[in-house]
C-alpha positions as a Python dict, from the first residue, in 0.01 Angstrom:
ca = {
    (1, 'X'): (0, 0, 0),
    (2, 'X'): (59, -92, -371),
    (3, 'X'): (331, -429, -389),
    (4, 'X'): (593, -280, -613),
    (5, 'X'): (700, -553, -847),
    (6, 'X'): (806, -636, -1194),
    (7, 'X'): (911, -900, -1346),
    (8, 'X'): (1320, -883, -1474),
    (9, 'X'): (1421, -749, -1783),
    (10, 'X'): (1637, -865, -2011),
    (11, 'X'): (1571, -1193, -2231),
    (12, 'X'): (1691, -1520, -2207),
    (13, 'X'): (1734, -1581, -2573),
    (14, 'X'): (2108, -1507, -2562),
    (15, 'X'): (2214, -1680, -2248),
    (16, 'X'): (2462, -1765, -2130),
    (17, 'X'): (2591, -1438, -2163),
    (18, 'X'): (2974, -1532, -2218),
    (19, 'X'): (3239, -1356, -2437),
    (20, 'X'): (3266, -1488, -2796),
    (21, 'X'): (3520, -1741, -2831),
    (22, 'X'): (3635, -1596, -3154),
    (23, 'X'): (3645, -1215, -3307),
    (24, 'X'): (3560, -1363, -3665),
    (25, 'X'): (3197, -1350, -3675),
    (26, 'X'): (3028, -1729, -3703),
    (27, 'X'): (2788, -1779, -3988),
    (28, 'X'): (2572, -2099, -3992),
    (29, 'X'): (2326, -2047, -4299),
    (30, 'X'): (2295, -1909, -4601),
    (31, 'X'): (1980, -1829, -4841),
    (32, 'X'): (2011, -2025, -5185),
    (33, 'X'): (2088, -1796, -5484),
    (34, 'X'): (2150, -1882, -5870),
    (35, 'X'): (2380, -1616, -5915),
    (36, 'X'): (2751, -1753, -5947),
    (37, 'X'): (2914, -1599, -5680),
    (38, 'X'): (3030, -1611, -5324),
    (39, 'X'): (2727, -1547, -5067),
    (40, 'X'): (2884, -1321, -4836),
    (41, 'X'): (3186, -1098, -4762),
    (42, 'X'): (3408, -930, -4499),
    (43, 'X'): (3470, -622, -4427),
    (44, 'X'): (3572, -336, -4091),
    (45, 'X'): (3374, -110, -3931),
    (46, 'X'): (3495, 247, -4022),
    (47, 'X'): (3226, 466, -3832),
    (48, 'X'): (2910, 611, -3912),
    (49, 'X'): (2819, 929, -4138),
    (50, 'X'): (2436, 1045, -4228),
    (51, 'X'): (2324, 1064, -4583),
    (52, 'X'): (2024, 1292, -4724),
    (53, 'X'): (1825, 1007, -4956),
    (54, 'X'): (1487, 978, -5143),
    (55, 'X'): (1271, 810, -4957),
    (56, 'X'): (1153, 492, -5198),
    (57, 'X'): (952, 285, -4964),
    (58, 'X'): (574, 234, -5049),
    (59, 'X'): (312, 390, -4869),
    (60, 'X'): (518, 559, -4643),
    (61, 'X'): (439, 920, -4511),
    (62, 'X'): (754, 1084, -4680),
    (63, 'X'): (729, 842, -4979),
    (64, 'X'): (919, 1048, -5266),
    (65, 'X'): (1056, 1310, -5077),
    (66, 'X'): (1410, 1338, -4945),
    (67, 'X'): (1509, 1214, -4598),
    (68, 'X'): (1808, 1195, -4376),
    (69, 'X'): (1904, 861, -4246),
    (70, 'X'): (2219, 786, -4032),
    (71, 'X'): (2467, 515, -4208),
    (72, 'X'): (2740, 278, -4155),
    (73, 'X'): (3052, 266, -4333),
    (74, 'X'): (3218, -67, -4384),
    (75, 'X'): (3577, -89, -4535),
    (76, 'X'): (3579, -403, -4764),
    (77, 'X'): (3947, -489, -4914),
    (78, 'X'): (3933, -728, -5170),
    (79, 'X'): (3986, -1098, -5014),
    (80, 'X'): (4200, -1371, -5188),
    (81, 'X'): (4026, -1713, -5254),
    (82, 'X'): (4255, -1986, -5153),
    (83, 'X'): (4073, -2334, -5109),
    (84, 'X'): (3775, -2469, -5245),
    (85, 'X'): (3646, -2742, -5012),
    (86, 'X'): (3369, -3001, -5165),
    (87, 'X'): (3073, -3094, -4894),
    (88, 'X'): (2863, -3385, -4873),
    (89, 'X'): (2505, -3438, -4737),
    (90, 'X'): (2448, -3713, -4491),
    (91, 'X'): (2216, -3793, -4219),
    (92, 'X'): (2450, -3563, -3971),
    (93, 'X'): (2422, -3280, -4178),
    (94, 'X'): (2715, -3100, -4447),
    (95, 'X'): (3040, -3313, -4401),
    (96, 'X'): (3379, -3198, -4547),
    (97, 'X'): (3474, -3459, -4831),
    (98, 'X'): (3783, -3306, -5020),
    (99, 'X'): (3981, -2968, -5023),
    (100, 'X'): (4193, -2842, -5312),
    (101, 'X'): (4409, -2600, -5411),
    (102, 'X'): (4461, -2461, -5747),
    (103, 'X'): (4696, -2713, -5828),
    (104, 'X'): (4488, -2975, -5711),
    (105, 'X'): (4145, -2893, -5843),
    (106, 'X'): (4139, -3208, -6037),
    (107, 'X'): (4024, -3399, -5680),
    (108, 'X'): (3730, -3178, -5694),
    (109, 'X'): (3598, -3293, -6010),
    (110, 'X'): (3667, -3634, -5952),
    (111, 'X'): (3464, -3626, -5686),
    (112, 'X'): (3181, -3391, -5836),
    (113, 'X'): (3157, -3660, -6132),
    (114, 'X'): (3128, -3932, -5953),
    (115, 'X'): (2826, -3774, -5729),
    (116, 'X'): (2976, -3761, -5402),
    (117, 'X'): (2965, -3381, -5354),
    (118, 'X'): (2666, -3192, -5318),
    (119, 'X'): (2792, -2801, -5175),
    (120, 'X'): (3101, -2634, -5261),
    (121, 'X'): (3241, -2341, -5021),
    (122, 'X'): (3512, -2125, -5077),
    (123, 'X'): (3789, -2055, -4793),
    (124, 'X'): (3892, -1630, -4822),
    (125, 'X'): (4180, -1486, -4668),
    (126, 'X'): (4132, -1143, -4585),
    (127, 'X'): (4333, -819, -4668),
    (128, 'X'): (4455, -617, -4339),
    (129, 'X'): (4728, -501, -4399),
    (130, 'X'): (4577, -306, -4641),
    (131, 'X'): (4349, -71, -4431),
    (132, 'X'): (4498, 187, -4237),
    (133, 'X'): (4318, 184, -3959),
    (134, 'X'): (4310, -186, -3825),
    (135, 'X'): (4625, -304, -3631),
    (136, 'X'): (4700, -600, -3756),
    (137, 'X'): (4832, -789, -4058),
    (138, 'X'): (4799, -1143, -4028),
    (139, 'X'): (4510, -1227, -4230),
    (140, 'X'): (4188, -1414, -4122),
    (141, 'X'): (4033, -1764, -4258),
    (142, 'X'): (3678, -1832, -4309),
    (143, 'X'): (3445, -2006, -4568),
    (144, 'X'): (3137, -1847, -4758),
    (145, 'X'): (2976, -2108, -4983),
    (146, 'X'): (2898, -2044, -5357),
    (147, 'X'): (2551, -1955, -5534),
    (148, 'X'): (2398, -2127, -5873),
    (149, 'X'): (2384, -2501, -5946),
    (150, 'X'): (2696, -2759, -5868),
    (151, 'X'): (2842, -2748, -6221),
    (152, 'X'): (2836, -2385, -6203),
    (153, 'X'): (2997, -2349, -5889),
    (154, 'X'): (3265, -2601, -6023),
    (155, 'X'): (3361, -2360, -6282),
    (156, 'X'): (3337, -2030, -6082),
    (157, 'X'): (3531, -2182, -5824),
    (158, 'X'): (3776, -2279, -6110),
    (159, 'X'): (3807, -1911, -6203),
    (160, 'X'): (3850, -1769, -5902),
    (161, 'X'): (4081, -1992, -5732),
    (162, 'X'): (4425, -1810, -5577),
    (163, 'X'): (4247, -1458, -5750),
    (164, 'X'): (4158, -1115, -5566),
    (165, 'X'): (3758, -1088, -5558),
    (166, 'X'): (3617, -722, -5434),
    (167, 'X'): (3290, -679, -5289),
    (168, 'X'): (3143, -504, -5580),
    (169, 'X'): (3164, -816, -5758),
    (170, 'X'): (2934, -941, -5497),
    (171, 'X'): (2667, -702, -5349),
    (172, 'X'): (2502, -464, -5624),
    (173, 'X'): (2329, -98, -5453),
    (174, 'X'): (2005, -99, -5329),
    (175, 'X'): (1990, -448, -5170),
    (176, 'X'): (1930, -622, -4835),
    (177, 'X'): (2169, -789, -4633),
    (178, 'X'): (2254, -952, -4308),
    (179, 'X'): (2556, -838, -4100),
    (180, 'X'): (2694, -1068, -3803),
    (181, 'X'): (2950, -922, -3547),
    (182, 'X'): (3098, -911, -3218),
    (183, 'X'): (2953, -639, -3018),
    (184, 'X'): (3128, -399, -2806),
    (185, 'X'): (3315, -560, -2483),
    (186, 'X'): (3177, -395, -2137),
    (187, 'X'): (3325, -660, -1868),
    (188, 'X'): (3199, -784, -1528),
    (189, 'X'): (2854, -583, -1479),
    (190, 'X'): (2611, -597, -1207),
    (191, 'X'): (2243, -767, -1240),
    (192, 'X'): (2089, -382, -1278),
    (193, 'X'): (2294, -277, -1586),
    (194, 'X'): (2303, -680, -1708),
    (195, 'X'): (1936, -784, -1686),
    (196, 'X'): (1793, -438, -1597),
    (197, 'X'): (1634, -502, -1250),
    (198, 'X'): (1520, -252, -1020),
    (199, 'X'): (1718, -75, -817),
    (200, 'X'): (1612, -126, -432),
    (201, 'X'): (1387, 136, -212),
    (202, 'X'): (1584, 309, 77),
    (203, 'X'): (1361, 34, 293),
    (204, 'X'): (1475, -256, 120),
    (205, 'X'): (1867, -183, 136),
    (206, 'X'): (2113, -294, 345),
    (207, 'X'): (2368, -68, 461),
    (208, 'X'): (2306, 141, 144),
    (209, 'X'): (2338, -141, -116),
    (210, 'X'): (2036, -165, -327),
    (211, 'X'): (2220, -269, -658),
    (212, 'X'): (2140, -648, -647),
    (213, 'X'): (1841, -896, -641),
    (214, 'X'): (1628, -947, -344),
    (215, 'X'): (1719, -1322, -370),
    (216, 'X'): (1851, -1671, -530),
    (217, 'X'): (1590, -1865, -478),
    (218, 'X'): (1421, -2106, -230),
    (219, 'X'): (1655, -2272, -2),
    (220, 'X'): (1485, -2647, -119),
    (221, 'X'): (1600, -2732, -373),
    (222, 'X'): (1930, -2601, -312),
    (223, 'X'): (2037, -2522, -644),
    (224, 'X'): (2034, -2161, -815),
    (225, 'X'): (1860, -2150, -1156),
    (226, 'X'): (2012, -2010, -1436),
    (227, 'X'): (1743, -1798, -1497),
    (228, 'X'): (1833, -1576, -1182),
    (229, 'X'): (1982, -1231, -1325),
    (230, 'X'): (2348, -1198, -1156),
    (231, 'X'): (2642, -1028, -1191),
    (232, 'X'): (2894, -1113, -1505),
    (233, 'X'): (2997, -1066, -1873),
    (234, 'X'): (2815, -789, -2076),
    (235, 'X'): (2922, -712, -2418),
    (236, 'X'): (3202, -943, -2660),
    (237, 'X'): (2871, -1126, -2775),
    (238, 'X'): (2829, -1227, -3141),
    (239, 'X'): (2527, -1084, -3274),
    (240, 'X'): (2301, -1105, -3618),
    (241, 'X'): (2109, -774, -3739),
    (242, 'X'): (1868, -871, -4034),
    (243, 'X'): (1795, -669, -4349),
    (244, 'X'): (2030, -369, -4381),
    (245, 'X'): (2054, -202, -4727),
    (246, 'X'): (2324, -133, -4911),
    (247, 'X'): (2339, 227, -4991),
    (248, 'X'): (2666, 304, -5216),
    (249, 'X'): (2905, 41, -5315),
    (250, 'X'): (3227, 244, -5423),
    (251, 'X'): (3607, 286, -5410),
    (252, 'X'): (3656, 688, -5442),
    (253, 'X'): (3761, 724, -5103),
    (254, 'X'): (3682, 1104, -5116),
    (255, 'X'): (3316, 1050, -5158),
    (256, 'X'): (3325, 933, -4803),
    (257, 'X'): (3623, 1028, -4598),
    (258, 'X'): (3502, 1288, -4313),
    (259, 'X'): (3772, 1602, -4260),
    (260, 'X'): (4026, 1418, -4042),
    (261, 'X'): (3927, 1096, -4133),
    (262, 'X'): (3668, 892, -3891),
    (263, 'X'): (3746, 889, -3554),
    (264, 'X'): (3981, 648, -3389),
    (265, 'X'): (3997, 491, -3747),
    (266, 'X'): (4152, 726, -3978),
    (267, 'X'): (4111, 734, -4390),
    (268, 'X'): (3970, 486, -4622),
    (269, 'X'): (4179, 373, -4850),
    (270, 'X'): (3993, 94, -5037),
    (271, 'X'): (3673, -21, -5152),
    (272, 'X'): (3378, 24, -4876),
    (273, 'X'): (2986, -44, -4827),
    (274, 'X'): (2789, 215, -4698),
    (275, 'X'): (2492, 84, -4526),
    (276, 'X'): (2136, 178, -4398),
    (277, 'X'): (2154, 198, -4034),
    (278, 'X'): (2415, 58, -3734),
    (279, 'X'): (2607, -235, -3708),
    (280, 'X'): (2699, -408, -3387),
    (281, 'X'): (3044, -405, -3261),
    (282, 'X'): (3297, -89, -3233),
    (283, 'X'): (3518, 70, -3478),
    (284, 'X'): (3775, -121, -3622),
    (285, 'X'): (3548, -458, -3552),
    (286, 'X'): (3539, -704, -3854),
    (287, 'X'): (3178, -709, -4030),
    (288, 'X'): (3069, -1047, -4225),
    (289, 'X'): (2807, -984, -4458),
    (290, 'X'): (2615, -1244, -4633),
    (291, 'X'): (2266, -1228, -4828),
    (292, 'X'): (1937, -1160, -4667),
    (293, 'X'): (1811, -1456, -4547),
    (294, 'X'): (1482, -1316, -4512),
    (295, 'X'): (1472, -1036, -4699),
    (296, 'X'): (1228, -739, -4634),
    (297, 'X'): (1153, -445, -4836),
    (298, 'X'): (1183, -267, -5159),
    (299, 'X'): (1491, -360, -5336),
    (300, 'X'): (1708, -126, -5642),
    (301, 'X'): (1878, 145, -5673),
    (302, 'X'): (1910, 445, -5415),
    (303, 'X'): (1887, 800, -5503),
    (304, 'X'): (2114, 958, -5276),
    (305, 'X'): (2120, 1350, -5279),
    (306, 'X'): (2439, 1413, -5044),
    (307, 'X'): (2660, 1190, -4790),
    (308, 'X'): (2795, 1420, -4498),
    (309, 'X'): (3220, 1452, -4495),
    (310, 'X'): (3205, 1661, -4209),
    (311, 'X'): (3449, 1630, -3959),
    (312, 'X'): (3374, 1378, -3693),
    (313, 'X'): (3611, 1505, -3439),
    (314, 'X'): (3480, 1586, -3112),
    (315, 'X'): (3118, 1487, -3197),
}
């Protein structure tokens, strides 16, 4: 008879596969941009709508003509910038050298003229208790990192200290960018829905249990590897999808609001992104958004024809 065997599914790259410590998205680089600006923003996951678009991408089949593409709708209130925080290079990587307020700015440009900073990074505090839809109003703290040479950061950072900044100030339409969040929790899940391993034959089961792997391992050594697919956490996992593009950057909220509002979310009420595909994590998750760090494709503006309002009740 034929052996029946495959190898598991599911890739290692991610392991372990433990819940993230933190619902506030982690991001470790950024690409290097002149533009005087922050590289990145924050925003919610509203739902998802589908959009009828001309199709701009070179050599493609449908090149010129109009297509319909699904979307993602990301709330984006405007943040306040509170800190500015002055980084220096050494041989253990970016070290924190001074913080300031907008009172205090002064120590930054001591420090900046005597050559002792080389990166300066903004600290945002977000705007909750501004959207609708999200329960909860104490704000969130996290750092995005400014574009352009030092001297121009100093005086952008200057500018913008203790003001509101929206996203349009940041993102244009028509670009790539990078979204990192924390994908939908599932719990304590069993090897075949974790890693995707087969499901025993009626021969191989015991007492009608085919749901787990054949075996640990060898008995010698005695030790199971962590490469062995068992049961535990799936879903809560911080994840990075490359190279979405920004549709629409607006803040009519009627362009965009679906009859009844999105689902388990409600109406938009501020500013919002509309982007080019999914985005991990469920409604009402928080979305960072930086640059493309890789950026891939055609780039400027998008020709949309129509953006779907339909209700999304009971789809």
């Amino acid at each position: 008879m034929v052996k029946k065997n495959r190898p598991r599914k599911g890739s290692l790259a991610y392991s372990p596969r433990k819940r993230s410590s933190s619902e506030v998205p982690r991001v470790r680089a950024y690409p290097e941009k002149d533009e005087n600006r922050l590289l990145g923003f924050v925003g919610y996951k509203a739902g998802m709508t589908d959009v009828v678009m001309v199709d701009d991408r070179p050599n493609s089949m449908t090149e010129g003509t109009e297509i319909s593409v699904p979307a993602t709708v990301i709330e984006t209130p405007e943040v306040i910038a509170t800190k500015i925080r002055g980084y220096r290079d050494t041989q253990h990587g970016m070290r924190p050298l001074v913080e300031a307020e907008a009172e205090e700015f002064d120590l930054i440009e001591e420090e900046s003229n005597e050559g002792n900073i080389d990166e300066l990074r903004v600290t945002i505090k977000t705007s909750p208790e501004l959207v609708s839809g999200i329960p909860k109003k104490k704000p969130d703290m996290m750092e995005i990192p400014l574009g352009g040479t030092l001297e121009s950061q100093i005086e952008y950072a200057k500018k913008i200290l203790g003001e509101k900044i929206k996203v349009s100030e940041i993102f244009e339409n028509g670009v790539y960018v990078d979204v990192s969040a924390v994908t939908k929790g599932k719990g304590t899940e069993g090897p075949v829905k974790r890693w995707g391993v087969k499901i025993q034959d009626r021969k191989s089961q015991r007492k009608g249990k085919g749901r787990h792997i054949g075996n640990l391992g060898p008995w010698h050594p005695t030790h199971v590897r962590w490469q062995v697919p068992q049961t535990g956490q799936k879903g809560y996992h911080q994840r990075t999808e490359l190279n979405k593009r920004i549709l629409m950057i607006d803040e009519d909220a009627s362009k965009i609001n679906p009859d009844g509002g999105f689902t388990q979310y409600g109406e938009i009420e501020n500013e919002y992104i509309l982007l080019k595909g999914s985005v991990p994590g469920p409604t009402k998750r928080m979305v960072r958004i930086r640059d493309a760090i890789r950026p891939k494709g055609v780039e400027g503006q998008v020709e949309l024809k129509h953006v779907s309002t339909e209700s999304k009740q009971g789809v």
